[in-house]
C-alpha positions in Angstrom: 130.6 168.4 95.7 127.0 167.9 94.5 124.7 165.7 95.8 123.7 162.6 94.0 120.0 163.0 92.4 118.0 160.7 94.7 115.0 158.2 92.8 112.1 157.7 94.0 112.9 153.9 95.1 116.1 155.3 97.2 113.4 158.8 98.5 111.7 156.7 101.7 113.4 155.5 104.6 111.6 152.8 106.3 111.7 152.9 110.1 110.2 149.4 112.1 109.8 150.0 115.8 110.3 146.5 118.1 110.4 145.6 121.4 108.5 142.7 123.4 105.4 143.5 123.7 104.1 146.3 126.6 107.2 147.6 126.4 106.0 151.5 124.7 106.2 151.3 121.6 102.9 153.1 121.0 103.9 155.5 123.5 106.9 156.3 121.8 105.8 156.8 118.7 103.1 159.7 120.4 106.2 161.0 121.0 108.4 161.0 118.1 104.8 161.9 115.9 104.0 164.8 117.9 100.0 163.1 117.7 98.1 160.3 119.2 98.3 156.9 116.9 97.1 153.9 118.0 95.9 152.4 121.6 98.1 152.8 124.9 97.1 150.5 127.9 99.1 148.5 130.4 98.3 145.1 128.8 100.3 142.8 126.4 99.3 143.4 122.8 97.4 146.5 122.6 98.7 146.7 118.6 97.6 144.1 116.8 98.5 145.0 113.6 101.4 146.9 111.7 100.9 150.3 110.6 103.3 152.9 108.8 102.9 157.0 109.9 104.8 159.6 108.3 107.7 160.9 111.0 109.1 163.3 108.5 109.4 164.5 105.1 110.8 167.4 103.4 111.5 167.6 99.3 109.8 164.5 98.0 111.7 162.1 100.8 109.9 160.8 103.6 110.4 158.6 106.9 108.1 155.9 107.9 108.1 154.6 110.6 106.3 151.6 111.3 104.5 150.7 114.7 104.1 146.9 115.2 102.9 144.0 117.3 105.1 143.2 120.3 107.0 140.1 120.1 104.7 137.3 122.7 105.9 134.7 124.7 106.1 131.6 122.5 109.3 132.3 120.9 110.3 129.0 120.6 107.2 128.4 118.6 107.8 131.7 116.5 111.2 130.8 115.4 109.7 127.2 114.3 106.7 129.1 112.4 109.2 131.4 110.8 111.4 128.8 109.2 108.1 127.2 107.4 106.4 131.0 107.0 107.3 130.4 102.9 105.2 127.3 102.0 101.1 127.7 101.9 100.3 125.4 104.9 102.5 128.2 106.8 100.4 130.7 105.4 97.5 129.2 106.1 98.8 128.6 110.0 99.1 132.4 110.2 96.8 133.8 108.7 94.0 131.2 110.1 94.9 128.8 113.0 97.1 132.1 114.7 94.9 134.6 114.3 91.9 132.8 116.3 93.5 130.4 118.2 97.2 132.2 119.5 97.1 135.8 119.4 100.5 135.9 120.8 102.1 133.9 118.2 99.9 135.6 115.6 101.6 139.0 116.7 104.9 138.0 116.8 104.6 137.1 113.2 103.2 140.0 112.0 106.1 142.3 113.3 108.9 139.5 112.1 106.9 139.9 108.8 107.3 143.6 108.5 110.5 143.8 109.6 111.5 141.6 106.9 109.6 142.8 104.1 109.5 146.6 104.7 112.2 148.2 107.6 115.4 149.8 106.5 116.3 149.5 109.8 114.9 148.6 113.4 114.2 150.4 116.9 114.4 148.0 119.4 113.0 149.4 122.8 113.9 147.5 126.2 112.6 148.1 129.5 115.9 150.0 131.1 113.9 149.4 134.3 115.2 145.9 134.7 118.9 144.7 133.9 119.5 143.0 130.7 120.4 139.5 132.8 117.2 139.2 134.3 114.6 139.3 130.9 115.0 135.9 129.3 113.1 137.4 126.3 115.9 139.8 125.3 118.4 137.5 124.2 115.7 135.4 122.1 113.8 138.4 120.5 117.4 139.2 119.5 118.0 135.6 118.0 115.4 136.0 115.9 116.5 139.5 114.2 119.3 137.9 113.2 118.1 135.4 111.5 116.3 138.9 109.5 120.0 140.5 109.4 118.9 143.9 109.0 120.7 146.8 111.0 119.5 147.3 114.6 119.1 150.4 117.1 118.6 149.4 120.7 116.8 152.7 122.3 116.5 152.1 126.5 113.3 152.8 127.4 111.0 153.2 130.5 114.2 154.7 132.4 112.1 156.8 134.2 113.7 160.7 135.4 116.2 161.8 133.6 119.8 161.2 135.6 122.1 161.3 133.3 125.1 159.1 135.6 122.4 156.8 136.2 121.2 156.6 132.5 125.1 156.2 131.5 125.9 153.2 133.6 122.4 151.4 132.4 123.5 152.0 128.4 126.7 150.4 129.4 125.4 147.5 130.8 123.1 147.4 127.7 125.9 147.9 125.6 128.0 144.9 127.2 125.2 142.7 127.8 124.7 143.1 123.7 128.1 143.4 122.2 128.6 140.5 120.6 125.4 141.1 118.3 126.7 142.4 114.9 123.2 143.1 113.8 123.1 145.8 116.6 124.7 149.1 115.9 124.6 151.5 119.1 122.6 151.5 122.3 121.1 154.6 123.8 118.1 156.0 125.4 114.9 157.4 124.0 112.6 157.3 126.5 108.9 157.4 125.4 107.9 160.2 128.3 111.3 162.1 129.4 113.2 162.1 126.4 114.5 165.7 125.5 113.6 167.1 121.4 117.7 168.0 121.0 117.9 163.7 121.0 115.5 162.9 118.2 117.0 163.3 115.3 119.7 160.7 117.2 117.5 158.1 115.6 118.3 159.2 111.4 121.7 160.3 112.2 122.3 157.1 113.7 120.4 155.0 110.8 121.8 156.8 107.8 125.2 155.2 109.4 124.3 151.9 108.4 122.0 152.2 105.9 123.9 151.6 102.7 122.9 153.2 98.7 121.5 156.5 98.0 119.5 155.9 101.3 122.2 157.2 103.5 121.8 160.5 101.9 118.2 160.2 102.4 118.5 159.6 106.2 121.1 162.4 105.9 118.5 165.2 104.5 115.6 164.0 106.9 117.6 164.1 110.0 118.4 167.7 109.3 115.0 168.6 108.3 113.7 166.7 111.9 116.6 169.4 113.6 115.0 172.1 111.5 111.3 171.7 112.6 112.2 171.3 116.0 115.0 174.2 115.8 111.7 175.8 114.4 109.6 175.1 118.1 112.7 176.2 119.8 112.5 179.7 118.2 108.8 179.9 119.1 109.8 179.0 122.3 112.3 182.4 122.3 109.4 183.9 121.9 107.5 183.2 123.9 109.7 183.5 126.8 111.0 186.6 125.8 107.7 188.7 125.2 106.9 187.2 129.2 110.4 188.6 130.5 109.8 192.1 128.7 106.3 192.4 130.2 107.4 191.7 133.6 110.3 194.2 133.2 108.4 196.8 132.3 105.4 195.9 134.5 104.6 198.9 136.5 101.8 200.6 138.8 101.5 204.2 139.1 101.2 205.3 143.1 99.6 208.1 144.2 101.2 211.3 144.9 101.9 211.9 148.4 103.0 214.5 150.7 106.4 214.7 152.1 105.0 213.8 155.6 103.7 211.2 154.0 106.5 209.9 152.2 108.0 209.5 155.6 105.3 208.1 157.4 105.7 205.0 154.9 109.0 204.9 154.6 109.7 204.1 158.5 106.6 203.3 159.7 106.7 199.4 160.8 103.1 198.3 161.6 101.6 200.8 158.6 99.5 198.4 156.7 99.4 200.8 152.8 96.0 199.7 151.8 97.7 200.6 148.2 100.4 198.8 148.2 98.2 195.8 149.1 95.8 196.9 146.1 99.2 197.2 144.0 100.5 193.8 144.6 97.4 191.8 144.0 97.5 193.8 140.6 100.8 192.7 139.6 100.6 189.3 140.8 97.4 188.4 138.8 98.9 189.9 135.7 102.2 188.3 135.7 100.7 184.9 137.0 98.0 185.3 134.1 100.8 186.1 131.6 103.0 183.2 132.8 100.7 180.6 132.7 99.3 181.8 128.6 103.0 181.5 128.1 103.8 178.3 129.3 100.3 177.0 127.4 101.8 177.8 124.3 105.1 176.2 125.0 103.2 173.1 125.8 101.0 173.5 122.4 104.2 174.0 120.4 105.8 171.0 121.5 102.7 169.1 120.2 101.2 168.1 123.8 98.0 168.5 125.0 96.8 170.0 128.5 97.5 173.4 129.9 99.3 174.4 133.4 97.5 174.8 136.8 100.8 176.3 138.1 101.6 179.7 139.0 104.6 181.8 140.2 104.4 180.9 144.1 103.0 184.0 145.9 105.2 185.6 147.8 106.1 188.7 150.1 106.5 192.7 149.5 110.1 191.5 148.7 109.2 191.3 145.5 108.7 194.9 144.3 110.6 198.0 143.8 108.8 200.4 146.0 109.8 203.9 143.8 108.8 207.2 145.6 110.1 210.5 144.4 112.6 211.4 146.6 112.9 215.4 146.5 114.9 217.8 148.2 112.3 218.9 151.0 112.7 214.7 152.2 116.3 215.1 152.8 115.6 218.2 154.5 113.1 216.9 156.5 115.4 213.8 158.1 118.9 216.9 157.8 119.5 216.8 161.6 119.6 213.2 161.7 122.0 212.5 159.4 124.0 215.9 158.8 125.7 216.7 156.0 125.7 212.9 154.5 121.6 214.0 153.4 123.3 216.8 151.0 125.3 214.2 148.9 122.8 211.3 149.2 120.0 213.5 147.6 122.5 214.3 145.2 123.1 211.1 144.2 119.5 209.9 143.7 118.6 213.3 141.6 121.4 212.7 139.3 122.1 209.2 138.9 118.8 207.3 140.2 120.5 205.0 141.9 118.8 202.1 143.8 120.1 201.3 146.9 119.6 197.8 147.6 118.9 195.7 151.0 119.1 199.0 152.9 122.9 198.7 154.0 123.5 202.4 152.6 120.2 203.6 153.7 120.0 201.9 156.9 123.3 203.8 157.8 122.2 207.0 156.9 118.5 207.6 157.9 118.1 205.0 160.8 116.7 201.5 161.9 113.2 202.1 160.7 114.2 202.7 157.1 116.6 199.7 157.4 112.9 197.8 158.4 111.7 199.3 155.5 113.7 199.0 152.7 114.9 195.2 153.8 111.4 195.0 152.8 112.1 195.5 149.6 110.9 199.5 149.6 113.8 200.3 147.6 114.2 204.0 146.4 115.0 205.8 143.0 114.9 209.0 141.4 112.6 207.9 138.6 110.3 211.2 138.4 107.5 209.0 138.9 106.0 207.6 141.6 106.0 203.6 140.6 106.1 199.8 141.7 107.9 197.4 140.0 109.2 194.0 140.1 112.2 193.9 141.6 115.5 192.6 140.1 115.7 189.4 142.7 112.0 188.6 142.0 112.7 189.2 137.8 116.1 186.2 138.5 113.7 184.1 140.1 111.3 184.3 137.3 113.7 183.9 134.7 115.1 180.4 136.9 111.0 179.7 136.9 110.9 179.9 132.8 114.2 177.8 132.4 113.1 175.2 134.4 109.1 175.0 133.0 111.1 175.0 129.6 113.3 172.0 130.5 109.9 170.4 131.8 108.2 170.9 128.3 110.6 169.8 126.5 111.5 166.4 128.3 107.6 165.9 128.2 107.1 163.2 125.4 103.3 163.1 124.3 103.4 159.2 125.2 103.5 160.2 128.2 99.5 161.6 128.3 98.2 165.1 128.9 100.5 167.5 130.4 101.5 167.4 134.0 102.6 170.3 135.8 106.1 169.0 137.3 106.1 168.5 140.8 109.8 167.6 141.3 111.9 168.5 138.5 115.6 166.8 138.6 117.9 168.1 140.6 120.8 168.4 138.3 118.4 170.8 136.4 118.7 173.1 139.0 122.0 173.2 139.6 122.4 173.7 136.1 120.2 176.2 136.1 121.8 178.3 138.6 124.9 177.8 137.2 123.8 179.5 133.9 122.2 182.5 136.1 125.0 183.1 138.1 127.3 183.3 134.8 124.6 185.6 133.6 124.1 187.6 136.4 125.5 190.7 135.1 123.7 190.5 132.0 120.5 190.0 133.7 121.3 192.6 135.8 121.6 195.2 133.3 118.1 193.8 131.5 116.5 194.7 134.6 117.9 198.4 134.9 116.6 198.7 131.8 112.7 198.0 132.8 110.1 200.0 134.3 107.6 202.5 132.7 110.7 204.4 130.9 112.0 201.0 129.2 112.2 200.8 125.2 110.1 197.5 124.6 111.6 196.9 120.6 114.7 197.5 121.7 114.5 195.8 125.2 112.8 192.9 123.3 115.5 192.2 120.9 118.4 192.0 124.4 116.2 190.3 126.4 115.7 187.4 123.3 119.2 187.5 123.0 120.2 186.8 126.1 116.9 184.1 126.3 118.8 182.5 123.7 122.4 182.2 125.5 120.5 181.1 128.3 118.3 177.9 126.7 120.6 177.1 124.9 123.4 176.5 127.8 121.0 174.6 129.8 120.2 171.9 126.8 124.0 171.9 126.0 124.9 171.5 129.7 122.5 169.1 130.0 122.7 167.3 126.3 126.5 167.9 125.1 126.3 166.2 121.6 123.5 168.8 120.8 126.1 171.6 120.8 126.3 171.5 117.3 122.2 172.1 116.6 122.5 175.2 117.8 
C-alpha cells in the first residue's frame, strides 16, 4: 500500500532532550550529532538556553532535536511558577526577576517551556549510576512532565562500561521504579560515551510508536534513513579493515639466496643470530604497525570522533613469521643418512604440494632436535620457489582479533565522551565474543591465509577477505546487540 503524502506541518519531528541538570545532556547530544554543540563541564547548568540541531533529515523531513536547560533544584517553586506562567506578572517573573536573581529556577522554566511548546516527544536521561530510590529529584522532575502530558523516553545514562547483565538489571529497576507513569513509554540505555551506533536509531523507532498523525510515518522514514547513514560508516568501516587484512596477507620480504650449507646452517643452528632476519622483521613490523594505526584513524574519523591512535600491534617474537626457504633436492640429500628413506617422500611432498608444516611435530621427527628448535620458532618451510618471509597464519588470527576488538572500541566511543582514547581495558565479554566468532571462523580464516604471500591475487583476495570481514563484524554487534540483527 502506498504511503500517505506527508505536509509540511506533519515533515519535522521535534525531539526535546531532559534530564536534571549535569546529568549529559550536552554530551549526548555530541554523540547522537556526530559534532561538538554547546559547552560540556562538570557543573550544574552549563546550557542555559534551549537550542534545536538537525539529527537527521532525508527527503524534505527532518529531526530536531532540542538540547535544553537542566531541570534545578527548586522544584517546588517551578511547579508554583508554572501554574501562573500564562498571566503577564508570570512573564515578567521569568523573563526578569529569574533570569538575574534565580538562575536555577530560570532554567527549569525554560526547558518546561520548550517541552511544552515545541517537543513531539521527550528524552529523559538519569544518572544509571545511582538507583532510582535514592534521587529525590526523579520522581518530582517526573511530576512535572505530567502535568505537560507529552510521550516520554527514559534513556539510562552515565552507566559507565558496557555489561550488558549489569545494564539489564539497572533498566529493570528503572523500569519498576517508573511503571506507574503513563506518560513514560520504555526505559533503556543510551549512554552518552559507550553507547554502540547499531542502538541509535532505538530513539525514532521508539518515538514514531507513540507519536500519533502522519508523524509516525515521519519518525518511521527518519529512523531508517539514521540506520542507512550509519549502515553507510559500517561499509567504510569493511573497508577499511579489509584493505589492512589483504596487505598483511600478502606482506612479504624477499631473502637472499643462499647456499645449501647455508640453508642448513640456519635451519638448525640455535645461537645463529641472521642479521637478516633481524633487518626483515623490523621491516614488517613498521609497515604493518604504520598501516594499522592509518586504518584505525580512519575508523575513528568515520564515526565522527576526533583524535588518532597511539597504539600499535604489541611487538612480539620471530613467532610471527613464516620463515620460507627453497627447499631443493640437494637439502634432502644433504640430511639422507639421518633420516633414510622418509627424506625421499618429505621432499616430495614439499615440491609438489608446498605444504607447511607447522610447530615442527613432522619436521622435528624427521630431521632432528635442532630443527624442532627451529621451526617451533616459527621457521616454517614451503615450496614457494621463492625465497620469502611472511606473516604467519597465528600472527594474521591475532591481528584479525586486534581489528575486531579496535572496531568494537570505535564504535562504543560516543563523541561526548571527548577526543579519542586508545582503550586500555576493553570489556571482557568482548573478548570472549570475539574468540568465539574466530574459532567458528577458523577454517575460513585459515584458508584466507593460504591464499597470501607474494603469489596472492589482491582483487580477488580483497573481495573474500571483505566478505568474510563482514560475517565477522557483523556477529560480534549481533552477539553483542541482538535486536540489531535485523539492520544487517
Amino acid at each position: 500500500m502506498a504511503e500517505e503524502t506527508i505536509n509540511e506541518n506533519d515533515s519535522e519531528v521535534i525531539l526535546s532532550l531532559i534530564s536534571h541538570t549535569n546529568v549529559g545532556k550536552t554530551a549526548l547530544a555530541r554523540t547522537l550529532l556526530r559534532r561538538d554543540v554547546g559547552e560540556v563541564a562538570d557543573r550544574a547548568h552549563v546550557t542555559v538556553a534551549s537550542e534545536a540541531y538537525t539529527l537527521i533529515e532525508t527527503d524534505g523531513l527532518v529531526t530536531k532535536l532540542w538540547d535544553t536547560p537542566g531541570f534545578g533544584s527548586n522544584l517546588a517553586k517551578l511547579a508554583k511558577r508554572i501554574r501562573s506562567s500564562g498571566n503577564p506578572v508570570g512573564w515578567i517573573m521569568h523573563q526578569v526577576w529569574d533570569r538575574f536573581k534565580d538562575e536555577s529556577l530560570w532554567c527549569s522554566q525554560e526547558a518546561i517551556r520548550n517541552i511544552k511548546e515545541d517537543a513531539d516527544l521527550v528524552l529523559y536521561l538519569v544518572d544509571a549510576s545511582q538507583s532510582p530510590g535514592t534521587i529525590g529529584y526523579v520522581d518530582l522532575e517526573m511530576e512535572i512532565l505530567s502535568w505537560i502530558g507529552k510521550p516520554v523516553l527514559v534513556f539510562l545514562n552515565q552507566t559507565g562500561r558496557p555489561e550488558p547483565d549489569r545494564i539489564a538489571r539497572e533498566e529493570q529497576e528503572w523500569s519498576d521504579h517508573l511503571a506507574e507513569l503513563d506518560i513514560v513509554k520504555s526505559v533503556s540505555t543510551l549512554d552518552a560515551f559507550t553507547r554502540c551506533w547499531t542502538q541509535e536509531h532505538h530513539v525514532l523507532e521508539k518515538a514514531a510508536e507513540h507519536i500519533d498523525g502522519k508523524k509516525k510515518q515521519t519518525a518511521e522514514k527518519l529512523a531508517r534513513a539514521w540506520t542507512q547513514r550509519n549502515l553507510d560508516v559500517f561499509e567504510k568501516s569493511l573497508n577499511e579493515i579489509s584493505d589492512l587484512f589483504v596487505f598483511s596477507l600478502l606482506d612479504t620480504e624477499k631473502l637472499k639466496e643462499n647456499s645449501v650449507a647455508s640453508k642448513l646452517k640456519n635451519l638448525v643452528g640455535k645461537n645463529d643470530q641472521d642479521s637478516e632476519m633481524e633487518k626483515v622483521q623490523q621491516n614488517m613490523y613498521r609497515r604493518l604497525a604504520e598501516r594499522t594505526a592509518e586504518t584505525i584513524n580512519r575508523l575513528i574519523a568515520n564515526h565522527g570522533l576526533d583524535g588518532q591512535t597511539a597504539r600499535e600491534l604489541a611487538r612480539s617474537s620471530q613467532d610471527e613469521f613464516t620463515y620460507s626457504r627453497n627447499v631443493e633436492e640437494s637439502l634432502a640429500a644433504a640430511v639422507g643418512g639421518a633420516v633414510s628413506g622418509l627424506v625421499a617422500g618429505l621432499s616430495a611432498d614439499l615440491i609438489a604440494g608446498g605444504a607447511t608444516f607447522g610447530g615442527g611435530a613432522v619436521m622435528g621427527m624427521l630431521l632432528g632436535a635442532g630443527t624442532t628448535y627451529a621451526l617451533a620458532k616459527g621457521y616454517n618451510l614451503t615450496q614457494t620457489g621463492v625465497n620469502e618471509v611472511r606473516w604467519t597464519e597465528a600472527q594474521f588470527e591475532s591481528q584479525v582479533k586486534f581489528i575486531i576488538m579496535l572496531y568494537l572500541a570505535v564504535a562504543h566511543f560516543g563523541r561526548g565522551r571527548g577526543a579519542w582514547q586508545d582503550p586500555e581495558n576493553n570489556p571482557g565479554h568482548w573478548e570472549d565474543t570475539t574468540d568465539e566468532i574466530i574459532q567458528a571462523n577458523k577454517e575460513a580464516l585459515h584458508n584466507l591465509w593460504k591464499k597470501g604471500g607474494a603469489d596472492g591475487k589482491s582483487e580477488k583476495l580483497k573481495k573474500e577477505v571483505r566478505s568474510k570481514v563482514r560475517v565477522l563484524l557483523t556477529s560480534a554487534l549481533v552477539k553483542l546487540y541482538p535486536d540489531s540483527a535485523k539492520i544487517f
